[in-house]
C-alpha positions as CSV (number, residue, x, y, z in Angstrom):
1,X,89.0,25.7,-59.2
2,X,89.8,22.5,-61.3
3,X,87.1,23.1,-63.9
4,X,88.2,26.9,-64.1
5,X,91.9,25.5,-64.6
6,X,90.5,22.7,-67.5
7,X,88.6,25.6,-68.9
8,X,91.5,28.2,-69.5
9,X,93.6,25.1,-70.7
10,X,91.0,24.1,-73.6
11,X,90.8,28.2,-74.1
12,X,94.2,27.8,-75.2
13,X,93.8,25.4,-78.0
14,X,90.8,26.5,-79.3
15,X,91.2,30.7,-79.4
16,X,88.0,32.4,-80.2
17,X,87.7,35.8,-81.5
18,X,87.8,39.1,-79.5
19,X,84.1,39.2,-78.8
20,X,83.5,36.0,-77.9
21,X,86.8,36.3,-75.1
22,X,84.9,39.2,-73.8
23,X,81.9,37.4,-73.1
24,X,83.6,34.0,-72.3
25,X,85.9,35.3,-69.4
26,X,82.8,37.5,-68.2
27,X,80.9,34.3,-67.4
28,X,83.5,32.7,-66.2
29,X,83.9,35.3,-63.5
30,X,80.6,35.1,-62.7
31,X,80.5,31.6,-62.0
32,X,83.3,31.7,-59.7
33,X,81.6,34.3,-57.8
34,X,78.8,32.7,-57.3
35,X,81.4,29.4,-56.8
36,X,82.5,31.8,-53.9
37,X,79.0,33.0,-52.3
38,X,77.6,29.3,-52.5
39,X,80.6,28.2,-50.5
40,X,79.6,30.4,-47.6
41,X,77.4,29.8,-44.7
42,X,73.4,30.9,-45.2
43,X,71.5,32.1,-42.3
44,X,67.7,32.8,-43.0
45,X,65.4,34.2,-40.1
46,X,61.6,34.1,-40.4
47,X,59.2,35.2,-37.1
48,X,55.6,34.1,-36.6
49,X,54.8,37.4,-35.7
50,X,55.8,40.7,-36.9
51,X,54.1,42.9,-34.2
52,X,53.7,41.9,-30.9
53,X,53.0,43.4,-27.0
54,X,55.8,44.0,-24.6
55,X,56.7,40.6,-22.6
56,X,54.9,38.6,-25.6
57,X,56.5,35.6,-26.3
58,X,57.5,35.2,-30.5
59,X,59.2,32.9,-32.4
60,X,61.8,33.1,-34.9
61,X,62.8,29.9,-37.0
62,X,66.5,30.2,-38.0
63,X,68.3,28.1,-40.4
64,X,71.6,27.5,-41.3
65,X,73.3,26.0,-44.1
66,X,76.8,24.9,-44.9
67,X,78.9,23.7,-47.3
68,X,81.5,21.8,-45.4
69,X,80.6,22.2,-41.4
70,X,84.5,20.9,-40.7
71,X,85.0,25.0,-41.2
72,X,82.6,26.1,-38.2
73,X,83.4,25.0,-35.0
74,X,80.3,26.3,-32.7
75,X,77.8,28.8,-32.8
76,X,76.5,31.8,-30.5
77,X,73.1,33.9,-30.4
78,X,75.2,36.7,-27.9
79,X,74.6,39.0,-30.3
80,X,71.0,39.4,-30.2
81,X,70.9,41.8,-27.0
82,X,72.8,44.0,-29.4
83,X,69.4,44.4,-31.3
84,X,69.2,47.8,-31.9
85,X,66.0,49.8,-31.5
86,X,65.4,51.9,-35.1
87,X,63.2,54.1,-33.4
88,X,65.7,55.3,-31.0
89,X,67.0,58.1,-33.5
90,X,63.7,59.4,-33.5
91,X,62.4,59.5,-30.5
92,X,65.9,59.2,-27.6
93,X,63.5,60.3,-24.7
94,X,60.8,57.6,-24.8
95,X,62.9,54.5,-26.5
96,X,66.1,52.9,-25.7
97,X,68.5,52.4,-28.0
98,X,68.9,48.1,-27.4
99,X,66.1,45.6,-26.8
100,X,65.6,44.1,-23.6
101,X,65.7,40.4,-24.7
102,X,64.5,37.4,-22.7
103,X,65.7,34.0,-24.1
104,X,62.3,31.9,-23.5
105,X,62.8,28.3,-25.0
106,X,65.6,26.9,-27.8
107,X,63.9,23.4,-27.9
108,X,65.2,21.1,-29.5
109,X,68.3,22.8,-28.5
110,X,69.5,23.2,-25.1
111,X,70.5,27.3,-24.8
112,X,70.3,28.0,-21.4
113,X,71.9,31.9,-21.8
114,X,72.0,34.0,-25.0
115,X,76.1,34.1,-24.6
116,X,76.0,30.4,-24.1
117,X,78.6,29.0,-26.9
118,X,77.2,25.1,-28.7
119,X,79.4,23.4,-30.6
120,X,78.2,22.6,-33.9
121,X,78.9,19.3,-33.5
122,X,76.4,18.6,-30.9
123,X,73.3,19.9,-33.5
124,X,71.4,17.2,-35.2
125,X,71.6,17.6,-39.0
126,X,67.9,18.0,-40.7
127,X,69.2,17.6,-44.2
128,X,72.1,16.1,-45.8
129,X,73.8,16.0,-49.4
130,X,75.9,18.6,-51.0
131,X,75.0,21.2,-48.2
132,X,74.4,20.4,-44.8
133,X,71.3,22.4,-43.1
134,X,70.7,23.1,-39.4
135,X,67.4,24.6,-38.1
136,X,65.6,26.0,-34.9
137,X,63.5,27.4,-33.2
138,X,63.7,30.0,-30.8
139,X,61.1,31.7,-28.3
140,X,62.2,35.4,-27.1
141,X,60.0,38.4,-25.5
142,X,61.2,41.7,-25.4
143,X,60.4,44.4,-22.8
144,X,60.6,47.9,-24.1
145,X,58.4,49.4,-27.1
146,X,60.2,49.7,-30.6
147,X,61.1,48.7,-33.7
148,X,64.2,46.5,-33.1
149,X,66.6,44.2,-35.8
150,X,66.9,40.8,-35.2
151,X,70.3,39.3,-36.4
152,X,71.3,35.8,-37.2
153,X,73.4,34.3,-35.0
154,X,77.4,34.5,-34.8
155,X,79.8,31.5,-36.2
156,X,83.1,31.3,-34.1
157,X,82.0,34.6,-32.8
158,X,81.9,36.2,-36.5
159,X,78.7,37.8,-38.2
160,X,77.0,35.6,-40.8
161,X,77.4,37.8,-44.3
162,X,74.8,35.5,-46.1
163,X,72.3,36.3,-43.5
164,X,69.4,38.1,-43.5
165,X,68.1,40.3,-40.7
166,X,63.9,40.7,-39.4
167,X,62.4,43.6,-38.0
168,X,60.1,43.1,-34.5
169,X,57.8,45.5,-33.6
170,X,56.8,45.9,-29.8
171,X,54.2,47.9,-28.9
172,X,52.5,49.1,-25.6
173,X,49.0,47.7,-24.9
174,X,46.2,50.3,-25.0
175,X,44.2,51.7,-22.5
176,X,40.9,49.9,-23.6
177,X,42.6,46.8,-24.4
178,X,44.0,46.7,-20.8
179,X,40.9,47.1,-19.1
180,X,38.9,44.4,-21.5
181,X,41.7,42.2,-20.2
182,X,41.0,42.8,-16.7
183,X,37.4,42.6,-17.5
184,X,37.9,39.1,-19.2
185,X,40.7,37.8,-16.5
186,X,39.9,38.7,-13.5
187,X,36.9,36.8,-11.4
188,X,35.1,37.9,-8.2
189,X,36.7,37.2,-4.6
190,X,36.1,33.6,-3.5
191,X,34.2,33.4,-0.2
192,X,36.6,32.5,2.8
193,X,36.4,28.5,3.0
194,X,36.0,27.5,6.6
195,X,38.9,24.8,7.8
196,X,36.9,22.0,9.5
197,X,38.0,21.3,13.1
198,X,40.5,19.2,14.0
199,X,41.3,17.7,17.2
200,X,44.7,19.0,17.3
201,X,43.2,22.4,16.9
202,X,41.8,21.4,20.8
203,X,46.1,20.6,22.3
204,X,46.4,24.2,23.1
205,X,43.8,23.8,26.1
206,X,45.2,20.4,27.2
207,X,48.7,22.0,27.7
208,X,47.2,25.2,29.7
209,X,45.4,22.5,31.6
210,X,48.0,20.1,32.5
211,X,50.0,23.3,33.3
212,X,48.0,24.5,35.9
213,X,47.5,20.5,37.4
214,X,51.7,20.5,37.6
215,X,51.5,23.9,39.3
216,X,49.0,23.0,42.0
217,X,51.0,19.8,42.6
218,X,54.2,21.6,43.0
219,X,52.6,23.8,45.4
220,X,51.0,21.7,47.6
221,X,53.9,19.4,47.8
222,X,56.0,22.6,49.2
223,X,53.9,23.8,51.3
224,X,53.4,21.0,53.2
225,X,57.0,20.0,53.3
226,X,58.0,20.4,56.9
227,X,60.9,23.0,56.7
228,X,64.2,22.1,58.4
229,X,65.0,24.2,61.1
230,X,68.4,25.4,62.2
231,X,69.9,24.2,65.2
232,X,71.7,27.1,66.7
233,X,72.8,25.3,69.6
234,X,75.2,23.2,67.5
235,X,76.7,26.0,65.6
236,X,79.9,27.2,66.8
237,X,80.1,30.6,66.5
238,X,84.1,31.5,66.0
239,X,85.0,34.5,67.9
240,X,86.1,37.7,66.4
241,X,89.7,38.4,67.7
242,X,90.5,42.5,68.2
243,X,93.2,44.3,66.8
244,X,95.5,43.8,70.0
245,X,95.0,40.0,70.0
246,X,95.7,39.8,66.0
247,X,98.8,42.0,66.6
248,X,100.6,40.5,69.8
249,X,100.0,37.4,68.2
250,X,101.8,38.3,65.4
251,X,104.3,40.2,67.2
252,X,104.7,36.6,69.4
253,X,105.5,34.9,66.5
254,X,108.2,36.9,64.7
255,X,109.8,37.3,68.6
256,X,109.7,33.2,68.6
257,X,111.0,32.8,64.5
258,X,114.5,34.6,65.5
259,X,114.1,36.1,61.8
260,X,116.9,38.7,62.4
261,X,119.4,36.0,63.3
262,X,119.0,34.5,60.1
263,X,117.4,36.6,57.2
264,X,118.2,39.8,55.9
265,X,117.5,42.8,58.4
266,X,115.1,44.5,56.0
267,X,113.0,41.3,56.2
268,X,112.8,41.5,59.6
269,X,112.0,45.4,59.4
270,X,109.4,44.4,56.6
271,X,107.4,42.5,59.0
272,X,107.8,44.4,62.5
273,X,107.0,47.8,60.9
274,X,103.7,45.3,58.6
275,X,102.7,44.2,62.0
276,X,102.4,47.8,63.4
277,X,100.7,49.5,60.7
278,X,98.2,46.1,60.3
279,X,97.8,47.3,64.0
280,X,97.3,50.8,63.7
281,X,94.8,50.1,60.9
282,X,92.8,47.6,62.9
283,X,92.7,49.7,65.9
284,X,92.5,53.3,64.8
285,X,90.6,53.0,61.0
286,X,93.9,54.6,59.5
287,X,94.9,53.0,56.4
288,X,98.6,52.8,57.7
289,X,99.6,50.4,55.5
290,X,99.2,52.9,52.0
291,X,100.9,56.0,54.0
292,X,105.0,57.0,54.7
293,X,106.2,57.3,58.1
294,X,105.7,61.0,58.2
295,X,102.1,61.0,57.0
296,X,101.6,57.6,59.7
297,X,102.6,59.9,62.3
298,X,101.1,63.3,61.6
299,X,97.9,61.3,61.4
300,X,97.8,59.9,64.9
301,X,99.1,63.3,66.0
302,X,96.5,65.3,64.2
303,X,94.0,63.0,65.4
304,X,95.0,62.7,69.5
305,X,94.9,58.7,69.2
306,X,97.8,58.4,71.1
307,X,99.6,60.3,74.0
308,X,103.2,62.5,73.0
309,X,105.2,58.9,74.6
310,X,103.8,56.3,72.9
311,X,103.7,58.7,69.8
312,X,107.7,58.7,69.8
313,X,107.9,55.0,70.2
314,X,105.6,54.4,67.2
315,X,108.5,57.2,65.2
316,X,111.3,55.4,66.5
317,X,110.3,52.3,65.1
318,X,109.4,53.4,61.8
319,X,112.5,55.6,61.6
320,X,114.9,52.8,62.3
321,X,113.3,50.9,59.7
322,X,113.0,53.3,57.1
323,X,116.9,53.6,57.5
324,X,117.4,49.5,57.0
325,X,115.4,49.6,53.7
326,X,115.8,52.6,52.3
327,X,119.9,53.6,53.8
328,X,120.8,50.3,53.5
329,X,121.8,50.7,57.7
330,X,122.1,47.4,59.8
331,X,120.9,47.7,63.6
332,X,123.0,45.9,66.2
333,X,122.1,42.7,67.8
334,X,121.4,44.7,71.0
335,X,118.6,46.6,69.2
336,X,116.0,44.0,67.5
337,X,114.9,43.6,71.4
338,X,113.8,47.1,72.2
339,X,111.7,47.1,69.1
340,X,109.7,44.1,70.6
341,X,109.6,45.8,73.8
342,X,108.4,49.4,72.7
343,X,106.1,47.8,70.1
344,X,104.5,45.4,72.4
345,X,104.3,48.3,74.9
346,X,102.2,50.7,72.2
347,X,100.0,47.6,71.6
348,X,99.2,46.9,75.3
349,X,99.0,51.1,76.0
350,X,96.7,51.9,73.4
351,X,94.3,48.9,72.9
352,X,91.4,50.5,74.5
């Protein structure tokens, strides 16, 4: 821009005639355009091949040259599964319209994905000077027939304008050309190689064998230990008490514990009427202790357990208590011995 600025200034003390401005600002223009163009990156792409098979492995050499690299930060080849397939327009059935990429090798650059983003920094410069020049080489394959076009790469994620574009064509292998390949790659079957013998090949049998020695052993060691027998003289057998013993025993105790003197009458009703059901269940099979009065007694009734007397007596005692813990009723001191008396008597009358 300086020399454009020390041109137009000498154009102003030296005017030259109409034609001659024409042509002079004409050229001038011309060589700031190209001023502009030079200034911008250059991508060029060149391939070893120009046909090649689906899944075979091509190179493209790209280069890259810049001006002043301070105005590029980093560099991207993400672009590249966007190669389009120019045959998919003509043919939408058999063809798909993007190429199925594989990034192979970017030695001496590390690219481990296409979208992976390098700094430009970390590239080695091949040439220095006015213009600074980066190059490499990439290996791709592609796995679907077509004609596809192979862009340059993106800087700072923008397209390249001063960069020019190759065409890859991927075709399917032939019939004949697949079978001379199978003809020319594939070898007979190997015979089967025999492993030699080992001697741990042999540890299966010593473990069956020391097996069946630590069987025997075990079973002649218990069958000729003497067995110990069972004195049954010196076992006390504990006898089985009946229903009449269990319940005048009871009955015994709550007479000796006094428990009407002291507790609350429907305590004491709790455990008389507890002892007489226990009793009846004992002695009869009747689940006494799960059933009201009424059902109690239309049970032995039903059944002819017990005579019409000792029937009432068994009534009267559940009646009365019914009345403490349901009516809230409290018996005179005169009356906790006549349920001793009539229960005890029921037990004693109907024990066998």
């Amino acid at each position: 821009m300086t020399k454009v600025k020390n041109i137009l200034h000498l154009a102003h003390y030296f005017p030259l005639k109409p034609n001659r401005s024409i042509s002079f600002l004409l050229n001038l223009f011309l060589c700031c355009y190209a001023g502009i163009i030079i200034a911008q990156p250059i991508c060029e792409l060149k391939s070893d091949k120009k046909t090649v098979l689906i899944g075979e492995p091509f190179d493209i050499t790209f280069s890259l040259t810049l001006d002043d690299p301070n105005t590029v930060k980093n560099l991207t080849y993400q672009n590249i599964k966007n190669s389009s397939n120019t045959l998919f327009a003509k043919d939408s059935s058999f063809f798909e319209p993007m190429a199925d990429i594989e990034l192979l090798s970017s030695v001496p650059w590390k690219i481990n994905e296409l979208s992976e983003v390098i700094p430009l920094q970390d590239l080695s410069i091949l040439k220095t000077g006015n213009q600074k020049k980066y190059t490499n080489t990439f290996t791709f394959a592609i796995y679907n027939p077509g004609i596809f076009l192979i862009p340059c790469p993106l800087l700072d994620s923008m397209e390249i304008k001063n960069g020019s574009q190759i065409f890859i064509e991927v075709t399917v292998p032939r019939q004949d050309s697949i079978q001379n390949m199978v003809k020319d790659t594939l070898y007979p079957i190997k015979p089967i190689i025999i492993e030699p013998t080992h001697w741990t090949d042999y540890l299966i049998y010593l473990y069956i064998l020391l097996a069946v020695f630590i069987f025997y052993f075990m079973y002649k060691y218990f069958k000729n230990k003497p067995v110990k027998k069972m004195e049954t003289d010196t076992i006390q057998q504990v006898p089985v008490k009946s229903a009449y013993e269990i319940a005048l025993e009871k009955l015994n105790e709550l007479e000796a514990s006094k428990m009407w003197e002291t507790s609350d009458p429907k305590d004491f009703q709790t455990s008389l009427t507890f002892i007489l059901r226990e009793y009846i269940k004992n002695r009869f099979d009747i689940d006494a202790p799960e059933m009201t009065t009424h059902e109690t007694i239309e049970t032995l009734k039903t059944n002819n357990l017990v005579d019409a007397v000792l029937l009432n007596s068994v009534r009267n005692i559940l009646s009365v208590s019914d009345l403490v813990k349901f009516a809230k009723a409290k018996p005179t001191q005169d009356m906790y011995q006549p349920f001793f008396d009539n229960l005890r008597e029921f037990i004693e009358k109907s024990k066998s």
